[in-house]
N, C-alpha and C positions, 0 to 999 in steps of 0.2 A: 508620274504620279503612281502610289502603289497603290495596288490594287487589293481588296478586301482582305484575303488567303493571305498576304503579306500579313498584314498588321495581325491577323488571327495567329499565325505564325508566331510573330515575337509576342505575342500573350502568354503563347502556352511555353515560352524558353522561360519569359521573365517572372512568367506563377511558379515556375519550378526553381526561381533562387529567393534567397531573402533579401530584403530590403535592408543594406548595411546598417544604416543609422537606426534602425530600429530595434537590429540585433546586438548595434553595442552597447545603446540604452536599456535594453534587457540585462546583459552580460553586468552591467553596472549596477545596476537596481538590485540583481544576485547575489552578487558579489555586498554590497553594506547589507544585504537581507542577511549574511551567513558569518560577516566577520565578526568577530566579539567586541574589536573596537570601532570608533568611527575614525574613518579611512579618510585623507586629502584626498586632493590634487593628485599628488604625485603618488600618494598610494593605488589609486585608482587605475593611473597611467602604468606604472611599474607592472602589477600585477595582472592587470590586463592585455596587456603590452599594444594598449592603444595609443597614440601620438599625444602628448597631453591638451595643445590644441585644441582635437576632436575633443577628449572629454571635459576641458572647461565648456565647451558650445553644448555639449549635450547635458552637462550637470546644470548649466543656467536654464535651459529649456524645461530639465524636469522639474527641477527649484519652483517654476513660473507656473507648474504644472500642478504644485503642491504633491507631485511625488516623490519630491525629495526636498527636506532640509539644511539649509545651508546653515551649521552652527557657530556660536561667535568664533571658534577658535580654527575656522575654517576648513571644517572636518564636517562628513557629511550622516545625514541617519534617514531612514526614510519617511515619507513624508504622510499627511492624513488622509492623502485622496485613495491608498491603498485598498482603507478602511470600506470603503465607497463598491470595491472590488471584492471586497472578502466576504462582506457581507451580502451583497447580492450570489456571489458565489456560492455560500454555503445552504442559503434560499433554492436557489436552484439545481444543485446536488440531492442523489436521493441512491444512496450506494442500491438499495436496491435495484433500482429501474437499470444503473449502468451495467448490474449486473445479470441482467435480464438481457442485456444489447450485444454482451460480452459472449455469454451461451450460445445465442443465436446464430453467432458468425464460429463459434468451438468447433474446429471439428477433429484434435486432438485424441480426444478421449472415449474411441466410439465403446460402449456397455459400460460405462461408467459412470455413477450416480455422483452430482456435483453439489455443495448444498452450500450457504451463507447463514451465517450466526451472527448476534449479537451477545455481549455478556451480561445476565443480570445477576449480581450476586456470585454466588460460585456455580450459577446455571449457564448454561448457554439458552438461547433462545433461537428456534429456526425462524429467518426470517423470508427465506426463499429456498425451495430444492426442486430440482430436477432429476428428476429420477430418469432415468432410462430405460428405452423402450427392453433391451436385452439385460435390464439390471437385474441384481438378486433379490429375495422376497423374503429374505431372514429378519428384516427392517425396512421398515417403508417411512424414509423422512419427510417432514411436511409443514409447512408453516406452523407454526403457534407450537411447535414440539419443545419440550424444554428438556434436557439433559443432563446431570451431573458434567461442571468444567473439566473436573480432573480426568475423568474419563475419555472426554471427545478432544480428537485430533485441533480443532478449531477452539476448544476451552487451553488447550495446552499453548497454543501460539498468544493466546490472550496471556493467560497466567505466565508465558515467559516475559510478559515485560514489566513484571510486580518484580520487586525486591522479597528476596530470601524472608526478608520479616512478615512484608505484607501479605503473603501466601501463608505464612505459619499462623497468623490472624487471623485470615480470611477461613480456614482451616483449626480453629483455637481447638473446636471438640470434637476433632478428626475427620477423616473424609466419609464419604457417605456410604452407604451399600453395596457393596460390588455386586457389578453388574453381571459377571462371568468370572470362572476363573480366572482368566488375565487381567482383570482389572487392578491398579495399584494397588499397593496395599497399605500405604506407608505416608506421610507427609515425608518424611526423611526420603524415600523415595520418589516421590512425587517430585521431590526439589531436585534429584539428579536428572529426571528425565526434563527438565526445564533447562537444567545446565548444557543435555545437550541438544535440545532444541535450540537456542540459542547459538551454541556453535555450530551444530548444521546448517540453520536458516531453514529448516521449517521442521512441524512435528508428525510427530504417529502417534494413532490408537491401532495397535496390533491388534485384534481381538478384545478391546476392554468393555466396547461400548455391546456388541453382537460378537459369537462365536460366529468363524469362519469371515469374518469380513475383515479388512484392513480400511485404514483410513489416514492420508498426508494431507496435512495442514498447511497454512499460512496466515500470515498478518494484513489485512486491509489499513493503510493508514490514514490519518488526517492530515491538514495542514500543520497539526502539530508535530507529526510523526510522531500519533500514540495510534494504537488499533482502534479504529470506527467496528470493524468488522471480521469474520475470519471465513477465509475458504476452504473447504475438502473436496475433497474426491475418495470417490468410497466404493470397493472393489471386490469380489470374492479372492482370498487370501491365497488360493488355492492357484488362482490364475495369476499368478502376479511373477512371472520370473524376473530375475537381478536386469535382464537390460526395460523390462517393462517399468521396473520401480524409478528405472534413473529417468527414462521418456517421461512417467507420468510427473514425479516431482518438479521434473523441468516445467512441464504444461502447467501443475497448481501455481507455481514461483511465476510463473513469467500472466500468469491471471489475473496474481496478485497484485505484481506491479504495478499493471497495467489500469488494475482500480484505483489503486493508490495514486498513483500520477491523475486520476481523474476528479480522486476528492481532494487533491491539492498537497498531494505531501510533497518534501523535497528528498527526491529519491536520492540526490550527490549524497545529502548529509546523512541520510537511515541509509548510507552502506559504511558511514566511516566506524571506527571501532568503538 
């Protein structure tokens, strides 16, 4: 007979792998969530390189399951119980709060002020910051803070995922007041620092928003993979040498992700081109 420490043993082996069947049925359900067509049988099996076998037992199971539709021409899309999941999902999502949970466990970024935006208009709106106990005092962010977008590091990762036109709209009767001499100056400007925000993967406010401060942005996403939210990190400009800038980008990107994977985006498809 085993004894207790036995079985506690193979507990703690079999919590640390996954449960096959559940991970091909995942791998499936991903897979018709991302194709553009619907997928057989043997599409299903090829691409995944499951036994097709296995994925007839497990497409009948989700079929049964109403997570997935089996269509006349027996090709599959997913199903309405999704629904069921998205929606309590988005109920119980509150990018705030996770980004509250996320700070707490930071320890990255020690004098470094961290804040969360939302965009209304061509503002930003703060909707969380943390300031730092050794942060600077040139700017003190704060909930309910509104900002010019084009200026703030966190407006700039928002306005990169507007099209060229929707920014020149949004912008009809030019940008607003600069805030410092660095601030842009230009829509025409304003649209290259998007171009390369966009091909970095995240943005700057060099000094636009406050003299002497720096500030690296990124994109919060949704299930849609549009920006819910946008994170900085906001630094005295002074302190920042070239291997501080590539650490802390890493820390803002990888925060980023890390909420977006949590309001539900699919992080495979917001890296492809």
């Amino acid at each position: 007979m085993k004894k207790q420490s036995d079985f506690d043993s193979e507990t703690i082996q079999s919590d640390s792998k996954l449960v096959p069947a559940v991970e091909r049925a995942t791998r499936i359900l991903d897979h018709v969530a991302r194709t553009r067509s619907y997928p057989s049988l043997s599409d299903l099996s090829r691409e995944l390189n499951i036994a097709k076998s296995t994925v007839h037992i497990l497409c009948r199971t989700l079929v049964e399951l109403d997570l997935l539709i089996r269509r006349s021409d027996q090709t599959y899309q997913l199903g309405p119980h999704l629904m069921r999941w998205s929606n309590a999902f988005n109920q119980q999502s509150d990018v705030a709060t996770e980004f509250a949970s996320l700070w707490d466990k930071e320890t990255g970024m020690p004098g470094a002020t961290i804040t969360l935006t939302v965009l209304e208009g061509n503002e930003v709106i703060y909707i969380a910051a943390r300031n730092s106990e050794v942060s600077h005092s040139l700017i003190d962010f704060r909930a309910g803070m509104r900002l010019p977008a084009a200026f703030t590091a966190t407006g700039k990762a928002f306005l990169s995922y507007m099209s060229d036109f929707e920014v020149k709209r949004l912008y009809s009767e030019g940008l607003p007041e600069q805030r410092t001499p660095h601030s842009v100056q230009s829509v025409d400007a304003l649209l290259q620092q998007l171009r390369d925000t966009r091909q970095r993967g995240y943005s700057i406010d060099n000094q636009e928003v406050a003299d002497g401060i720096i500030c690296f942005g990124a994109s919060v996403l949704d299930s849609r993979n549009m920006p819910i939210a946008g994170v900085a990190v906001s630094l005295l400009a002074e302190d920042v040498s070239e291997k501080d800038r590539e650490r802390i980008i890493a820390n803002i990107r990888r925060i980023a992700t890390r909420l977006s994977a949590r309001m539900g985006a699919d992080l495979e498809r917001a890296r492809l081109p």
